[in-house]
C-alpha positions in Angstrom: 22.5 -9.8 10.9 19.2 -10.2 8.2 19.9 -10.7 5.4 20.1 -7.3 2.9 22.5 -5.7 0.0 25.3 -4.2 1.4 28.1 -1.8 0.2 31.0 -1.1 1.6 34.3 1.0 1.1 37.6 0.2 3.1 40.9 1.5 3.4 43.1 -0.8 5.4 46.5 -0.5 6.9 48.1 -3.3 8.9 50.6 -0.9 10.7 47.7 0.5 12.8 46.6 -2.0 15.1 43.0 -2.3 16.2 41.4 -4.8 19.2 40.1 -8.4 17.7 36.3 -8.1 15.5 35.0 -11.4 15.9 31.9 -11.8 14.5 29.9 -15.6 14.1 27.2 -16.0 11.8 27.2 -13.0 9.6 25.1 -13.9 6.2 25.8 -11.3 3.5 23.3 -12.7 0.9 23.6 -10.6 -2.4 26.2 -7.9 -3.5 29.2 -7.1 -0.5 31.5 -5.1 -3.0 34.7 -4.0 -1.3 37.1 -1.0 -3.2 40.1 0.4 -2.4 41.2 -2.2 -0.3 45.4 -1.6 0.5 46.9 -3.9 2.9 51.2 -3.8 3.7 52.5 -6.8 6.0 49.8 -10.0 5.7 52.6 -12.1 6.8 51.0 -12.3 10.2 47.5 -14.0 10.8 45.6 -10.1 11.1 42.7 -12.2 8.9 41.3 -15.4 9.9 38.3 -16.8 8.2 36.5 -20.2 9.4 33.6 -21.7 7.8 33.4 -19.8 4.6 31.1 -20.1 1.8 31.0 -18.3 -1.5 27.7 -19.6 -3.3 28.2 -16.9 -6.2 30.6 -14.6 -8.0 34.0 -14.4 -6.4 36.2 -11.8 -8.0 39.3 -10.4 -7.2 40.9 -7.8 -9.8 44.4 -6.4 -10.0 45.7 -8.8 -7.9 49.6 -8.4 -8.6 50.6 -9.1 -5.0 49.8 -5.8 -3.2 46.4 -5.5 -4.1 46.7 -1.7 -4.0 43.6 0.2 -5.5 42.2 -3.4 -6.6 38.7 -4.3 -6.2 37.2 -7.5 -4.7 33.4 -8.1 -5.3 32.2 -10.8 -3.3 28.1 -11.8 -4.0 26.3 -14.7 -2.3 28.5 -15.1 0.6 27.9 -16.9 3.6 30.6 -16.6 6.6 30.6 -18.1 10.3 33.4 -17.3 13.0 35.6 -14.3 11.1 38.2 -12.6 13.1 39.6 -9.8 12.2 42.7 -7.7 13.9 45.5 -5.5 13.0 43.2 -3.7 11.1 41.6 0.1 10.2 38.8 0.8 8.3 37.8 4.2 7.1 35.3 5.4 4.9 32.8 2.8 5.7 29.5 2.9 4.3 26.1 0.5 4.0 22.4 0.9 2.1 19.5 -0.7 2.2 20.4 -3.4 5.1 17.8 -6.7 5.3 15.2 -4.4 4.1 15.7 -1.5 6.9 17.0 2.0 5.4 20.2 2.8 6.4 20.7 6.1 4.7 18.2 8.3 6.4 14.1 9.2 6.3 12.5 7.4 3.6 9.7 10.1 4.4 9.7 13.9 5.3 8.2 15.9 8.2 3.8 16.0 7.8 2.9 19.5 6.2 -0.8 19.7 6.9 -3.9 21.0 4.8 -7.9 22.1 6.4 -10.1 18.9 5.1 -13.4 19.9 6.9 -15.0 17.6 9.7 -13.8 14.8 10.5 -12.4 13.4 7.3 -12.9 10.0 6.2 -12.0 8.3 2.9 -9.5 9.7 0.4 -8.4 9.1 -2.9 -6.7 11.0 -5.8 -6.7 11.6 -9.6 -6.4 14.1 -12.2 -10.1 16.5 -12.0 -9.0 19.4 -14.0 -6.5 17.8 -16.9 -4.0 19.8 -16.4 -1.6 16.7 -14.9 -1.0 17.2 -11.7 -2.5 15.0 -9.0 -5.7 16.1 -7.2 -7.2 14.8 -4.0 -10.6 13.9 -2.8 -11.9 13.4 0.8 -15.5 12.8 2.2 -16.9 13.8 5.6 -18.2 10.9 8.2 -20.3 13.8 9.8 -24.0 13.7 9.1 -24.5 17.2 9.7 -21.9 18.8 6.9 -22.5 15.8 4.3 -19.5 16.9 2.1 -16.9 15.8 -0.3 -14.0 18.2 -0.3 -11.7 18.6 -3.6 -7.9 19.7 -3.4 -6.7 20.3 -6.4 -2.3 19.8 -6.8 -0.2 22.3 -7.4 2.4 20.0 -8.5 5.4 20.7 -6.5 3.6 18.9 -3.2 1.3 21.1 -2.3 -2.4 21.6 -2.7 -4.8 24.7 -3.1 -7.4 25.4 -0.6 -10.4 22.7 -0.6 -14.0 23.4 -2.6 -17.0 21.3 -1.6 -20.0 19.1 -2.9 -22.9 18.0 -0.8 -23.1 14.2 -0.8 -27.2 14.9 -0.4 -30.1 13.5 1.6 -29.3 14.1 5.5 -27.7 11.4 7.4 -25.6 10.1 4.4 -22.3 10.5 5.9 -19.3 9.7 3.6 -17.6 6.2 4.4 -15.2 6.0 1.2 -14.5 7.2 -2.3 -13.5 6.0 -5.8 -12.3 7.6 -8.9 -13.3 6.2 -11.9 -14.5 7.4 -15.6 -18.0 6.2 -16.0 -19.9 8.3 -18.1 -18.4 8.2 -21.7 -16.0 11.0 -21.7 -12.6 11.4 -20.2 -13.4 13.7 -17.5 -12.4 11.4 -14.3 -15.5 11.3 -12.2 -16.5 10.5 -8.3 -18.3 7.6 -6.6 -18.8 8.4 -2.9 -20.2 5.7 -0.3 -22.5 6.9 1.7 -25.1 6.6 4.0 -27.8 4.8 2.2 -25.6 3.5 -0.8 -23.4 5.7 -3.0 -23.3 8.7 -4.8 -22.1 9.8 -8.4 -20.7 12.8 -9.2 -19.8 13.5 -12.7 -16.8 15.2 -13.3 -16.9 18.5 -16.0 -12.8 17.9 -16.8 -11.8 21.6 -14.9 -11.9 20.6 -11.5 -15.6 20.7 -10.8 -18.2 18.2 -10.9 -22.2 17.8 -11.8 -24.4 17.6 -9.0 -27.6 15.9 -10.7 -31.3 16.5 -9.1 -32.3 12.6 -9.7 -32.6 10.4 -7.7 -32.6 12.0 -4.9 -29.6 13.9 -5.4 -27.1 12.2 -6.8 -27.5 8.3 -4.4 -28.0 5.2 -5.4 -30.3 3.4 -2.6 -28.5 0.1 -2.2 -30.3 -1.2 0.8 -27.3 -0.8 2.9 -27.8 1.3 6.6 -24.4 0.9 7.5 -21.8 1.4 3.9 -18.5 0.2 4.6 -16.6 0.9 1.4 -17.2 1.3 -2.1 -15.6 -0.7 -5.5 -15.2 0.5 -8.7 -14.5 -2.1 -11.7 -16.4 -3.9 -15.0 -18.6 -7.1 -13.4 -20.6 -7.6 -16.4 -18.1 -7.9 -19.3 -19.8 -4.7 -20.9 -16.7 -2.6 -20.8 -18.3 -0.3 -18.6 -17.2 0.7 -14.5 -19.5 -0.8 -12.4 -19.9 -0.3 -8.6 -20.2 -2.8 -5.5 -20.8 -1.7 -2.4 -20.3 -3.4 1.1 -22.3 -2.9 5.0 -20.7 -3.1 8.1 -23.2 -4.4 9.9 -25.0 -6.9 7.9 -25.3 -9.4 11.0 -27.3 -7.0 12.8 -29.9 -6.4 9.7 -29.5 -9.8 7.6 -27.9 -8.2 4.8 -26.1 -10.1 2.4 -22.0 -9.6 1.8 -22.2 -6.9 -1.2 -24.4 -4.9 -3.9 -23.6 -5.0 -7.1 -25.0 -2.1 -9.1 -24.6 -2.2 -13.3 -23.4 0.7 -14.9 -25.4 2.1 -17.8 -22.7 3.7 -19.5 -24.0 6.9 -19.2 -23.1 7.8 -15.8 -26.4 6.0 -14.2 -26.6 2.9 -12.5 -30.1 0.7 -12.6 -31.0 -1.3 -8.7 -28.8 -3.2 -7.0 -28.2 -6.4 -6.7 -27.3 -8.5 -3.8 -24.8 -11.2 -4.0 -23.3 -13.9 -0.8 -24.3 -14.6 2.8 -24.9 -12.5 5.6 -21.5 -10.9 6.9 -20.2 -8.2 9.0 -18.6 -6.5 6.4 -15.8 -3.8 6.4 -13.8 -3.5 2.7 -14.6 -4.8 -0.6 -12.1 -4.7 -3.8 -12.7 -5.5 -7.6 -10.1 -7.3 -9.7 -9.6 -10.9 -11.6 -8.3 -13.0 -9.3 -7.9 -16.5 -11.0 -6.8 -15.3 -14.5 -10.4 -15.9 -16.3 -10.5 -12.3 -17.4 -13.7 -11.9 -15.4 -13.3 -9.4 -12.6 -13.9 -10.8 -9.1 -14.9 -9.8 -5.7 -13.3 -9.7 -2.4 -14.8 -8.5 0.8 -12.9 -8.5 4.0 -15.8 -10.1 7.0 -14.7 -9.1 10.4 -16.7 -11.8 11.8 -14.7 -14.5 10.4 -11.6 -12.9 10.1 -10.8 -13.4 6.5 -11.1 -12.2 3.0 -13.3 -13.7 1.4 -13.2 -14.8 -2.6 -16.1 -14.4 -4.9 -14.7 -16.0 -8.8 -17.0 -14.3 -11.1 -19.0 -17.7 -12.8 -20.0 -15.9 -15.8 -19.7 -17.6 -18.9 -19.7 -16.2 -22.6 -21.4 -13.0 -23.1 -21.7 -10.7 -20.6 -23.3 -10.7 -17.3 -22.4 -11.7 -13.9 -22.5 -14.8 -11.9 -21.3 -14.8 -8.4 -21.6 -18.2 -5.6 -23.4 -17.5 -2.2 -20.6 -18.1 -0.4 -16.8 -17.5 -1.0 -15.4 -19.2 -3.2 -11.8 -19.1 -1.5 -11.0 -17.4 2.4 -8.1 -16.1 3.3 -7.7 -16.0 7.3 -6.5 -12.3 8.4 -4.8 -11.2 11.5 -7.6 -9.9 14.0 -9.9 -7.3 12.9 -9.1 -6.8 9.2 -9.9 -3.5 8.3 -8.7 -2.6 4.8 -7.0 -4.4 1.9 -4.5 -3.9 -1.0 -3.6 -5.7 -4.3 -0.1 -5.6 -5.8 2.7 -7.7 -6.3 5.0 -8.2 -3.6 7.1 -10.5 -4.5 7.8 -10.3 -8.2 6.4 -13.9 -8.4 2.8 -15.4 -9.8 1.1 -12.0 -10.4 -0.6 -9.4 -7.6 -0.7 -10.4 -3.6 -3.1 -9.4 -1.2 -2.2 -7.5 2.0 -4.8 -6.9 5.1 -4.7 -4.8 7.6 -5.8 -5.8 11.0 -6.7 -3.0 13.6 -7.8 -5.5 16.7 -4.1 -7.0 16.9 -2.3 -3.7 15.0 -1.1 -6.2 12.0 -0.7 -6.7 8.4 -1.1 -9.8 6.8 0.5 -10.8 3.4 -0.9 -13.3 1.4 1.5 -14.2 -1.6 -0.4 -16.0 -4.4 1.0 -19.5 -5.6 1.5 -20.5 -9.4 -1.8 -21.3 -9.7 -3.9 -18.6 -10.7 -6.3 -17.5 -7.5 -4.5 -19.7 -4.9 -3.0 -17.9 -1.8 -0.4 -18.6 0.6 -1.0 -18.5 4.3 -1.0 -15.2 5.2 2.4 -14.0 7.2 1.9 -11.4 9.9 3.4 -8.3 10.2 3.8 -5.5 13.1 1.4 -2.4 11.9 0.8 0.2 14.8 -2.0 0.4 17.1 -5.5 0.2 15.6 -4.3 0.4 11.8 -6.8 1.1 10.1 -6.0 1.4 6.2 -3.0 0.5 4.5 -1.4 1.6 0.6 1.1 -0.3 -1.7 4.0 1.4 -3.6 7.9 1.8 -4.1 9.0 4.0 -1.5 12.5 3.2 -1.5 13.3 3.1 -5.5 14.6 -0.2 -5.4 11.5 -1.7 -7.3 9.9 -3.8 -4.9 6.7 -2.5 -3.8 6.3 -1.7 0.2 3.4 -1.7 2.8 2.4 1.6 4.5 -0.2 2.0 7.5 -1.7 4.3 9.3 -2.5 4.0 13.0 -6.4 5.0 13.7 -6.3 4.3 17.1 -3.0 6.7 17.9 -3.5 10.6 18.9 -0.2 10.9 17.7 -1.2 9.5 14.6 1.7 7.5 13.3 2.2 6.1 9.7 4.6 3.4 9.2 6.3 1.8 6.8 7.0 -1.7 6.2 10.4 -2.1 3.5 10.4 -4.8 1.1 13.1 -7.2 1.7 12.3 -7.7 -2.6 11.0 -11.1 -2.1 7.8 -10.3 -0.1 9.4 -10.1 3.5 8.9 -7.2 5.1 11.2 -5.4 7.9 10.1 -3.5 11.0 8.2 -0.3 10.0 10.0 3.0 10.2 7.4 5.1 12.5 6.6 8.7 10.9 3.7 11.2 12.4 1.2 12.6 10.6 -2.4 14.4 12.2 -4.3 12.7 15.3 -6.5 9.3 14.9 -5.6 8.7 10.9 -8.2 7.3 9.5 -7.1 6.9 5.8 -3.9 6.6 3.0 -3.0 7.3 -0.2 0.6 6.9 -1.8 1.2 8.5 -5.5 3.3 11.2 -6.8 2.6 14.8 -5.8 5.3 16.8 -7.6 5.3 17.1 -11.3 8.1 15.0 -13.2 8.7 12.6 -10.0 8.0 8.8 -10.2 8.3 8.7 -6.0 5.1 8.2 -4.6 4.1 10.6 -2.0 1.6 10.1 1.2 -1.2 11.8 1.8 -3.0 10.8 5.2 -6.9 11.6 6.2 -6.5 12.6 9.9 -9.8 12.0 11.2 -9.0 13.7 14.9 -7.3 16.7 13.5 -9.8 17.3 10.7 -7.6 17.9 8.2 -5.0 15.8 5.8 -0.9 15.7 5.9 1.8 15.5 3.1 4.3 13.7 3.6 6.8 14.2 0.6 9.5 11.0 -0.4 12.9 11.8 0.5 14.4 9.7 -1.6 
């Protein structure tokens, strides 16, 4: 049995008689509470326990010799060879068992809504103010070019889509950001695309500015080939910046990333290029190694790793990046996306890959020193994952791991429970559109703290819901 929290209820009498329960080995790690526990005639040996250990908080209540009604809380426990006879137990119930739900669908039945041809990247905000959550998805098609908008109706559904053109031909979509970085408040978008990226400035109702320059609205970064798109301040300036990452930079000689300043008026001035040539695929934006300078990391398929760019910057602003990684971490085969969130409770936010060759994630749970790893520990993902999102999808405040399966016409999402200390259980299988190609988790109904999924389904054209249950 793994180890988990489990709670039981039993009501015992010895005069019924029951075959033998042995059971060898049984590790009940944190909280077995037993209540109601009434038991006539323990003359006989009906209860034989070898090998017991109690490593923490032992109590037995009410204990005036007939234990009727009383309650014994047993935490911690460790026991090898118990046999139990002469016994009946009723009313017998268990949660949240080494990590694996016990107590039914963490996630409800797919409820799909049209997203256009053959949706891509998605991501969600707040467009209109009126706070409920709103979704955007871009098109890998070269032909239609477009970002769609579904705006929430706050009980888990969404209206029916509006769309922007991204703008020159042959820009397909590849991913999306939200970010504010103009100087309102309206939340705006920053679409990757086929030549660089794309800005579209939100107006705060829902609808956003299409500019006529440059070329309308991209940002020429160099790249033929965008893999993803990262929003966060580089420069120390206060202001959202925007790197940008090509998929096939060992065909052209292109280096990792582009890094494109932000003016702080909702324009960006040319890109720069930072690192060595690399077959890139994801790129993410955060401060690693506690400087308070944000960092880079770009997943390279080539090498199989995640590689760490420390931003070298000094005092003042500006940016200062090494040619080559400062730090890799070694994925699973075929990394494909990442994520950035504690896991474990322990030394700050983790990073989790997931690998579409081998169908894996990989978790890599920092150490006490600030921007140091662990060696990533592999987990079972699904066929051809291709993205992956972080939340707390069982309300027990550990954040889990949830896939979708790119590769799968039945387009499976599953879901990897937090054993609370960064260990992760088998994933519970759910179904969402064929060929997934995307994820989001955040709440959809007004009020709720559950985070929600919300799948691209790039075979099916359009996205599914799939509401918390719990």
């Amino acid at each position: 049995m793994r180890r988990g929290v489990v709670v039981a209820v039993f009501s015992v009498m010895a005069a019924c008689r029951t075959q033998a329960l042995p059971t060898s080995d049984l590790s009940l790690v944190a909280d077995l509470s037993v209540v109601d526990l009434a038991v006539q005639d323990l003359a006989a040996p009906d209860l034989s326990v070898g090998d017991m250990t109690v490593q923490n908080d032992l109590e037995i209540s009410d204990a005036g010799g007939d234990l009727g009604g009383s309650d014994m809380i047993l935490s911690d426990m460790t026991v090898h060879d118990m046999v139990v006879s002469d016994m009946t137990i009723r009313d017998m119930t268990t949660i949240d068992l080494a990590g694996q739900d016990m107590s039914g669908p963490v996630l409800g039945t797919a409820t799909n809504a049209g997203a256009g041809v053959t949706p891509h990247g998605v991501a969600y905000g707040d467009f209109n103010g009126d706070s409920k959550t709103d979704f955007v998805l871009v098109d890998a098609d070269d032909t239609t070019n477009n970002v769609w908008i579904f705006l929430g109706n706050g009980d888990g559904t969404l209206q029916s889509p509006s769309s922007i053109k991204i703008g020159r031909a042959g820009g397909a979509g590849t991913n999306v950001a939200v970010a504010l970085i103009d100087n309102d408040t309206n939340q705006d978008l920053i679409v990757g695309n086929g030549w660089g990226f794309s800005v579209f400035l939100g107006n705060g109702n829902g609808t956003f500015r299409v500019p006529t320059l440059p070329d309308p609205p991209d940002y020429d970064t160099g790249i033929a080939y965008p893999g993803d798109v990262a929003v966060g301040d580089l420069n120390g300036d206060g202001k959202l910046d925007v790197a940008t990452v090509e998929t096939d930079s060992t065909t052209l000689g292109n280096p990792s990333f582009y890094v494109s300043i932000n003016s702080g008026t909702g324009t960006f001035g040319a890109a720069t290029s930072v690192g060595p040539t690399i077959s890139g695929q994801a790129i993410l934006i955060a401060n690693f190694d506690g400087s308070g300078k944000n960092d880079v990391a770009v997943i390279d398929q080539t090498t199989q790793t995640i590689g760490l760019y420390m931003n070298q910057q000094g005092a003042g602003n500006g940016f200062v990046f090494h040619s080559t990684p400062d730090r890799t971490l070694s994925t699973g085969g075929g990394p494909f996306a990442m994520a950035y969130a504690d896991l474990d409770g322990a030394n700050g936010n983790d990073f989790v890959s997931v690998n579409n060759t081998d169908g894996t994630v990989s978790v890599f749970l920092a150490k006490a020193t600030a921007g140091q790893y662990n060696t990533g520990v592999t987990y079972t993902a699904g066929d051809q994952a291709d993205d992956v999102a972080v939340a707390d999808f069982d309300g027990d405040g550990h954040n889990d791991i949830v896939t979708v399966e790119g590769g799968h016409t039945a387009g499976n999402v599953n879901l990897l429970l937090n054993s609370g200390t960064g260990t992760f259980a088998m994933p519970l299988n759910y179904t969402a559109g064929n060929s997934p190609a995307a994820i989001a988790a955040t709440p959809l109904r007004t009020g709720s703290t559950k985070p929600d999924v919300v799948v691209a389904n790039f075979g099916t054209n359009n996205l599914s819901i799939l509401l918390n249950l719990r």
